[in-house]
PAZAPA-4460 file (N, C-alpha, C; in steps of 0.05 Angstrom, whole numbers, plus 32768, in hexadecimal, padded with zeros to 4 digits):
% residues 93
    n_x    n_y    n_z   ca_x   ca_y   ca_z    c_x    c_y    c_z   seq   type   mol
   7E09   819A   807C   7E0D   8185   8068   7E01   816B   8072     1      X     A
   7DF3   815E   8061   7DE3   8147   8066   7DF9   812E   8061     2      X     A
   7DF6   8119   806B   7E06   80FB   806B   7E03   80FC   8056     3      X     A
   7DF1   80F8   8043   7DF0   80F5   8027   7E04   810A   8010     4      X     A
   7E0B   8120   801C   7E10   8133   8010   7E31   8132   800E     5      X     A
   7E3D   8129   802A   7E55   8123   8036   7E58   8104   802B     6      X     A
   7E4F   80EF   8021   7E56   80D3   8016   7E5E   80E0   7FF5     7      X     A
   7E4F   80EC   7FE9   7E4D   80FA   7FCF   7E74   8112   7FCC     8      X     A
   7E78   811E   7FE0   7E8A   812B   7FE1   7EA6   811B   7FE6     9      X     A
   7EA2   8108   7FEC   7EB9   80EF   7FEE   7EBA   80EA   7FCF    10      X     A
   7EAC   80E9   7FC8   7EAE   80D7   7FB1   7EC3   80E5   7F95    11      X     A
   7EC0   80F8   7FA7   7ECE   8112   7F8C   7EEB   811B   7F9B    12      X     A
   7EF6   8113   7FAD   7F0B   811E   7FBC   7F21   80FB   7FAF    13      X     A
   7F2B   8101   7F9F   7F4F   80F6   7F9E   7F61   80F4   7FA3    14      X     A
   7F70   80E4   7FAD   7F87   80E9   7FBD   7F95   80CB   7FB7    15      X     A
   7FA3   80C3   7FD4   7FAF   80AA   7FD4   7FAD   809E   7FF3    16      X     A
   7FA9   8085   7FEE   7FAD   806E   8009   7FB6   8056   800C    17      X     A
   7FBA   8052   8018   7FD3   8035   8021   7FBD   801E   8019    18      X     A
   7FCA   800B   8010   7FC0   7FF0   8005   7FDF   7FE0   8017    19      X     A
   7FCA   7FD4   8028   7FE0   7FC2   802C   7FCD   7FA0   802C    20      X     A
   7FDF   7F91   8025   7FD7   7F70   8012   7FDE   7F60   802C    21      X     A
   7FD3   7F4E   8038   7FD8   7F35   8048   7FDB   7F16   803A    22      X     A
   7FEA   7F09   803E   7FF0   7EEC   8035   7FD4   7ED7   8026    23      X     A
   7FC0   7EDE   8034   7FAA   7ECE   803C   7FA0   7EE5   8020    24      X     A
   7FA0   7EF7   8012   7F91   7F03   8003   7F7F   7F0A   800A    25      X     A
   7F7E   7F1F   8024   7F6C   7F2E   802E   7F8A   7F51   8024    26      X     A
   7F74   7F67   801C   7F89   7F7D   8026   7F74   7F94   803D    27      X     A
   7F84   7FAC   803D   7F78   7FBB   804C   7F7B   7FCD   8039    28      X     A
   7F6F   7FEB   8041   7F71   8003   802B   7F6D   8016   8047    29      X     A
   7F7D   8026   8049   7F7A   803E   8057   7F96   8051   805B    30      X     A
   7F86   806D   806C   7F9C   8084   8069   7F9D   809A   8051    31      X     A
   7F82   8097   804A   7F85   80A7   803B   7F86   80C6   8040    32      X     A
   7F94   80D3   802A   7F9C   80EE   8026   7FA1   80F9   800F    33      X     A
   7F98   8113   8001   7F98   811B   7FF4   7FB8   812B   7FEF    34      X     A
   7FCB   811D   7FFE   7FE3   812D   7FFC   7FFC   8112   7FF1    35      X     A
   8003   8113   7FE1   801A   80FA   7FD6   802E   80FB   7FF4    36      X     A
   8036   8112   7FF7   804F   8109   8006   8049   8103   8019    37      X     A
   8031   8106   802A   8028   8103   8042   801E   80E0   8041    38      X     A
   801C   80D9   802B   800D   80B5   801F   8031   80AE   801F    39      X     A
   8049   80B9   801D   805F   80A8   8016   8067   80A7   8039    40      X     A
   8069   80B9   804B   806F   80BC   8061   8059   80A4   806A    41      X     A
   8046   80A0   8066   802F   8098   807C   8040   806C   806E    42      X     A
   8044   8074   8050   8046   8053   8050   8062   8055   805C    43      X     A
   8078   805F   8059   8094   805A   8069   808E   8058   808E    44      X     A
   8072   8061   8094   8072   8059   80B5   8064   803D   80B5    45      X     A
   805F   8037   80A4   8047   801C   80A0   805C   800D   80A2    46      X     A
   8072   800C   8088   807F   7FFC   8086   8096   7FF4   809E    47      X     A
   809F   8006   80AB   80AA   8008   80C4   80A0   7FF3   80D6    48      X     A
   807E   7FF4   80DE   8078   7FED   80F3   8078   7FD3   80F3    49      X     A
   806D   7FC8   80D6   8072   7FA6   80CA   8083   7F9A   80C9    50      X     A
   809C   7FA3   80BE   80B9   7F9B   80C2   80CC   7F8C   80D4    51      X     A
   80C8   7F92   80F0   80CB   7F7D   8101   80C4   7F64   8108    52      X     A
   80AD   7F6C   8102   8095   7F52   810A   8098   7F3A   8104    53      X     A
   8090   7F25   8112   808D   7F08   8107   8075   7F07   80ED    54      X     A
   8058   7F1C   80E9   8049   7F1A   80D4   804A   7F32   80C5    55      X     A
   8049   7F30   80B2   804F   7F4D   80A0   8047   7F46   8087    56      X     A
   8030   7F59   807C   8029   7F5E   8060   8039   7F5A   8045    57      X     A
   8029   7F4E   803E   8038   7F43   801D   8041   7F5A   8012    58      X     A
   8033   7F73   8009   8038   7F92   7FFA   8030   7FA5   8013    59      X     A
   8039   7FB7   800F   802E   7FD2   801A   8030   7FEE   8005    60      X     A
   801E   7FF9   7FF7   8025   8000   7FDE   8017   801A   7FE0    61      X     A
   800F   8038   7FD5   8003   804D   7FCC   7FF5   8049   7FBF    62      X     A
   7FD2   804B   7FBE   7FC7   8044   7FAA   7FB3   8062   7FA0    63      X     A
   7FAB   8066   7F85   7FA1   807C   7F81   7F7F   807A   7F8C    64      X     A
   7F76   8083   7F9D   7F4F   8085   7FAA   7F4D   8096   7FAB    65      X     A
   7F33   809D   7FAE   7F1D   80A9   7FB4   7F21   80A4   7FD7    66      X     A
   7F0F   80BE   7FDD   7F0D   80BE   8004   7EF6   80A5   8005    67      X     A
   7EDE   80AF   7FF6   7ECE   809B   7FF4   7ED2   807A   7FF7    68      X     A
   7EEF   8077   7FE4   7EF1   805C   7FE2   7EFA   804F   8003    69      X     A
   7F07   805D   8006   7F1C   805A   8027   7F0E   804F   8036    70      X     A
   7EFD   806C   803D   7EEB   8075   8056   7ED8   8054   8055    71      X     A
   7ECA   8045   8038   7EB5   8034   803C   7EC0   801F   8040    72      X     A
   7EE3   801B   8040   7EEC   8001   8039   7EE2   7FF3   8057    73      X     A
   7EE5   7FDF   805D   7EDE   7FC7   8070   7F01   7FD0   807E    74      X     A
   7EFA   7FC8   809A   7F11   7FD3   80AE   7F1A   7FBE   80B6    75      X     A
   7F12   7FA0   80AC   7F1F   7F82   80B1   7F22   7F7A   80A2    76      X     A
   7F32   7F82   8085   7F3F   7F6C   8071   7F2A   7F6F   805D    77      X     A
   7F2D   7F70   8042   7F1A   7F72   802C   7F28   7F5E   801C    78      X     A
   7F16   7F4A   8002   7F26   7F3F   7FF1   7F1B   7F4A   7FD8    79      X     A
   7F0A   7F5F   7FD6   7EFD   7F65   7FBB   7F0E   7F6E   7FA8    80      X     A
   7F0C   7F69   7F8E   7F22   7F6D   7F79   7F18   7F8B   7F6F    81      X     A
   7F06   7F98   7F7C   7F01   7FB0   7F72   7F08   7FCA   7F83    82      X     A
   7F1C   7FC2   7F93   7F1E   7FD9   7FA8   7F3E   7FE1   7F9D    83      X     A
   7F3C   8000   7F9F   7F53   800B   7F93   7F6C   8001   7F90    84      X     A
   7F7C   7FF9   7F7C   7F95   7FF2   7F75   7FA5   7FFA   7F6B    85      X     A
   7FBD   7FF5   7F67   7FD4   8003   7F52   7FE8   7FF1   7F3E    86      X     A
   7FD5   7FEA   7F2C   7FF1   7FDD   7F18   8006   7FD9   7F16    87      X     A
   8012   7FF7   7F1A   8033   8005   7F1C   803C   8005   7F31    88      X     A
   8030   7FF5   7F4A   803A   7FF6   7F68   805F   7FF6   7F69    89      X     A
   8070   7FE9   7F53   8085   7FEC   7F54   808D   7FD5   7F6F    90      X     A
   8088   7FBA   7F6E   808D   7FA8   7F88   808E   7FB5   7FA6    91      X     A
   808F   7FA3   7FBC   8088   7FA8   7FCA   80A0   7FC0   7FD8    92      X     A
   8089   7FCE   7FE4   8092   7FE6   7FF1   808B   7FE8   8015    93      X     A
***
């Protein structure tokens, strides 16, 4: 399978990944998995690890992506209004 062939095969795989939101309106997007319960387990360890902390994310939420979307997001904070979201997030989680 060619790089080109494997960017193309992301694009068709659905699943779910963590959106978590920072103060400053930067978020992150990752973790994705094509398995729901394995996306609810992965945000209840997220949320765990932030909880203590003196800094901690505004939301931490499930959002419906693509692997594609995940895999290209930026790994230091994104503010683009076009990267996967969820309407129905249901407040913060």
């Amino acid at each position: 399978m060619t790089d080109a062939e494997g960017a193309m095969a992301d694009e068709f795989i659905w699943g779910y990944a963590l959106r978590r939101e920072w103060p400053d309106g930067r978020h992150d997007l990752f973790g994705f998995t094509p398995n729901a319960a394995t996306a609810q387990r992965r945000l209840d360890r997220d949320e765990r690890f932030w909880q203590p902390g003196p800094v901690r994310p505004v939301a931490v939420y499930i959002v419906p992506a693509n692997a594609a979307d995940v895999r290209q997001h930026p790994v230091d904070g994104c503010r683009s209004v076009s990267c996967p979201d969820s309407p129905e997030r249901g407040g913060r989680r």
